[in-house]
N, C-alpha and C positions, 0 to 999 in steps of 0.2 A: 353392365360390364362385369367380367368374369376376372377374377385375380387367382394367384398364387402365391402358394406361403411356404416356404422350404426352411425346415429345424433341423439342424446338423448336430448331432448330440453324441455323445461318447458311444454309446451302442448299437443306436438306430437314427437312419435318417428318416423323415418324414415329409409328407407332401400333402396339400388341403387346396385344391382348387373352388373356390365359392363364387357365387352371386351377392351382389350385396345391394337389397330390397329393404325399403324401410327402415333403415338403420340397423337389419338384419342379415347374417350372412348364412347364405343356404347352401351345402353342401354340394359337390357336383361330382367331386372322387376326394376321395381321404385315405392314402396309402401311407404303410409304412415298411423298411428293408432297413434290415439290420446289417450292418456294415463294420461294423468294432473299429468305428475310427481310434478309440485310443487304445487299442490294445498295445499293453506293452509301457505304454508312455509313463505311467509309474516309474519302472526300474530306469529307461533311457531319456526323460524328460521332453523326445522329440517324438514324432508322427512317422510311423512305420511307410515306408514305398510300399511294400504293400499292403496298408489300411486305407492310405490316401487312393490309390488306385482302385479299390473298393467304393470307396466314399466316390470318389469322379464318374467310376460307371454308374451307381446309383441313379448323381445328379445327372448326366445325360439323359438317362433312360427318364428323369422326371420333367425334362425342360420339354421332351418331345410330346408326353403325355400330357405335360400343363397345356404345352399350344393345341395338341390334339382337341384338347376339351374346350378351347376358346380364349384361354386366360390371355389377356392384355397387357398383363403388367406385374413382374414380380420380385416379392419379398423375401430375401433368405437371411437366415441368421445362424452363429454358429456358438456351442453353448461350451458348456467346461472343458473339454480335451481342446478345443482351438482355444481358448482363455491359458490355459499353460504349458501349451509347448511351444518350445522355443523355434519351428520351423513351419506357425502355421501362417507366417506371411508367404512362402513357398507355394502352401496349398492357394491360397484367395488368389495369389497371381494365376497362377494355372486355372483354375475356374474362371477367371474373370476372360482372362485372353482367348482360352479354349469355348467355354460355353457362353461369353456373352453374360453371365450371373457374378452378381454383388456380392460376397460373403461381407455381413455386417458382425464382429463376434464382438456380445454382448456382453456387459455386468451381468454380476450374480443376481444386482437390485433387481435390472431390466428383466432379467429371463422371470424373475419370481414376480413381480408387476406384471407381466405380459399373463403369466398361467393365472394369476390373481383374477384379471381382465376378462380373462376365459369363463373362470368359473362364473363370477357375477354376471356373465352373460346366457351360462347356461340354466342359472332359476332350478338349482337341485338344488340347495342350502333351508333347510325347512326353519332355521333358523338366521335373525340380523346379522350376527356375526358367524363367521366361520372361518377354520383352518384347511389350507390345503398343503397335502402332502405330496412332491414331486420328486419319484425316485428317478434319478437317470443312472449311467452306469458309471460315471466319476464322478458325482456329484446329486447332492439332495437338499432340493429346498423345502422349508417348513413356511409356511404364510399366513399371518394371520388377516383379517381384513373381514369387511361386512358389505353389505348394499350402498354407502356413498361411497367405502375410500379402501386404498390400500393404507394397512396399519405399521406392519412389519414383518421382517422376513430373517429367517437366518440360514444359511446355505450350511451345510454339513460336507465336510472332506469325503464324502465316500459316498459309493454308490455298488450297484451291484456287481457290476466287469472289475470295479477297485477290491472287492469286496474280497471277490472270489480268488484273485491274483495274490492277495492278501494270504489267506486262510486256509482256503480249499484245492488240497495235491492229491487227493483219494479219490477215489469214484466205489461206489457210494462215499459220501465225504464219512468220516471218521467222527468217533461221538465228539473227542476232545475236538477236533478242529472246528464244529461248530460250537463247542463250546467255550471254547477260547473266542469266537467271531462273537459269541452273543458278550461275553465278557466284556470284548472290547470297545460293543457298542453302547453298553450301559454305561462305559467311564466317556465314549465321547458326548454320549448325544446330551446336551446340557441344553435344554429349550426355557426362554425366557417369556414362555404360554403355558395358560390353564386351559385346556379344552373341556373343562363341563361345564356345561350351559349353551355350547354350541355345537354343530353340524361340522364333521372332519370330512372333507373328500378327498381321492384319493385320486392322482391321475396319472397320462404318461404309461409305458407298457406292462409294466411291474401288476400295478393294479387293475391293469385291463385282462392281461392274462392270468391273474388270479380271480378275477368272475368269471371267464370264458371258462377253468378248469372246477371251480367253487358250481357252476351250472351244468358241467358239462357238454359242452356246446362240440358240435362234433366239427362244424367250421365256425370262424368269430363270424359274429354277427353284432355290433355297433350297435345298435336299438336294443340289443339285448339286455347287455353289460351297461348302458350308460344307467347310470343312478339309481342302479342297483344298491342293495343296503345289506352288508356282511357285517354279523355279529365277530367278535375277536375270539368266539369259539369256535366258528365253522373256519378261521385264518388257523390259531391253532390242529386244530388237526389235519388241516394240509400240510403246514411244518412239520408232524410227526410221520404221514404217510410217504410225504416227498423224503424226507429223510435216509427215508429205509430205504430208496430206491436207486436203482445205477439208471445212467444216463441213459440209455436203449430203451428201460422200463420208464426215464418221466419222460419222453420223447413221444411213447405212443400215447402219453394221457389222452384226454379227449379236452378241447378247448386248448392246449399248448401250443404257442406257436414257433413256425419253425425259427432254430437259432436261438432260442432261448432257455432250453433246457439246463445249461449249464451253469445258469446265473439265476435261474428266476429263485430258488429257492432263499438264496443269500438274499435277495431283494424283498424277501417275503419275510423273514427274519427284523429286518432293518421296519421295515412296515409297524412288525408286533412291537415292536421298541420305543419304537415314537410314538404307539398307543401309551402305552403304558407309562411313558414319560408324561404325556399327556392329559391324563386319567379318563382316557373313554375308551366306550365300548364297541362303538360299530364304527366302519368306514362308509361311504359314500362315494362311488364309483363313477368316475367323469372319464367318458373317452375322446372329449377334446383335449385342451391342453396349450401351451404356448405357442404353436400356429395363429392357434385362433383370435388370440390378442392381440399380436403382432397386428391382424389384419384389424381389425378394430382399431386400436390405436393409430393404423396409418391412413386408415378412410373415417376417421371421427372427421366429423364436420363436412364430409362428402355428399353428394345428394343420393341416395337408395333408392 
């Protein structure tokens, strides 16, 4: 039986049509479109008509290709821009009446248990314990947890579309304005984890197109980028090249994907910071992510 798993996240929506064999789930399309549901929602606390109207064609366009591909039965969830704005029961009605789909919008706990789920499912952690880092673009969770359990999580106010709405009025952004952004992440980011001695991975778009551009992949390629292993000096000097560049110049990078020139750098800032709060040195690159556990956790005890 074929399912789908739909993550409605501040930046990008996402879609994971799988098979679920042996208490394994096999891949069958894994899409992702950037949507900026919450663009905006900062300064007006609600959900743009036109981001929501983004986000709805999205899910159209993914309900048709979930059934296209066979899916039975499916899972959506909606992560921090639906957690605080005040008009996203507006949105789930409209989806629900129009497309026939659930918006289920999740805790902070769940979304970071579910990428937790993920990881431990994916067998890149070369070590018992490990952290995973999940940037979205209003929000960032840090996770700690190992091979039996989820340990602890703490969700960060920012992310990279927060980031940039924040900080970044330049193109090229200006020295002070990232300077001021790195500033201010060093007074928030307060993690109640030691990361040496374990395995950091890194997941969600941020870190996926920073392997894709760290390899230069000329289109993503998924088998590529997953669990891949970037020292926090090949991160750094992407932060200094991306820097220098106006949005036209990191557009054409090679590995960048469309839609996210604008933001990946601030997200790639925020990345070095939690290293460094953390005291390690390499990342570990997952291009699953909270999809994936969703489905895991709602066919635990299914027969595969």
């Amino acid at each position: 039986m074929k399912y789908a798993s739909i993550d409605i996240g501040t930046n990008t929506v996402l879609l994971l049509v799988a098979d679920f064999k042996d208490g394994r789930l096999h891949d069958i399309c894994d899409l992702a479109h950037i949507t900026r549901l919450g663009e905006g929602l900062k300064s007006t606390g609600v959900l743009s008509r036109e981001a929501m109207d983004r986000t709805f064609a999205a899910l159209a366009r993914y309900k048709a290709e979930a059934l296209e591909q066979g899916a039975e039965e499916f899972f959506c969830v909606g992560t921090a821009a639906m957690r605080e704005a005040g008009n996203s029961a507006d949105f789930v009605k409209r989806v629900r009446d129009s497309l026939g789909i659930t918006i289920r919008i999740i805790s902070g706990r769940e979304e970071a248990y579910y990428t937790w789920l993920s990881v431990r499912h994916d067998r890149l952690s070369r070590t018992s314990r490990f952290i995973v880092i999940d940037v979205g673009g209003g929000s960032t969770e840090v996770i700690e947890g190992n091979d039996i359990g989820f340990m602890d999580f703490i969700s960060l106010p920012v992310g990279s579309v927060k980031l940039t709405e924040m900080f970044i009025k330049n193109d090229p952004p200006k020295e002070d304005e990232t300077s001021r952004l790195t500033a201010f992440l060093k007074e928030t980011i307060n993690l109640p984890f030691d990361g040496r001695g374990c395995t950091l991975v890194g997941t969600a778009g941020t870190a996926t197109s920073l392997a894709a551009i760290a390899m230069g992949l000329e289109t993503f390629e998924k088998k590529a980028v997953h669990g891949l292993a970037m020292p926090v000096e090949t991160i750094e000097r992407l932060i200094r090249e991306m820097g220098s560049m106006n949005l036209e110049e990191r557009k054409k990078l090679k590995g960048m994907e469309p839609g996210r020139a604008d933001i990946l750098l601030q997200g790639i800032i925020l990345i070095r910071e939690i290293m460094a709060c953390l005291n390690v040195t390499e990342l570990v690159v997952s291009a699953n992510g909270g999809r994936y556990g969703v489905l895991y956790e709602e066919l635990k005890g299914r027969e595969g």
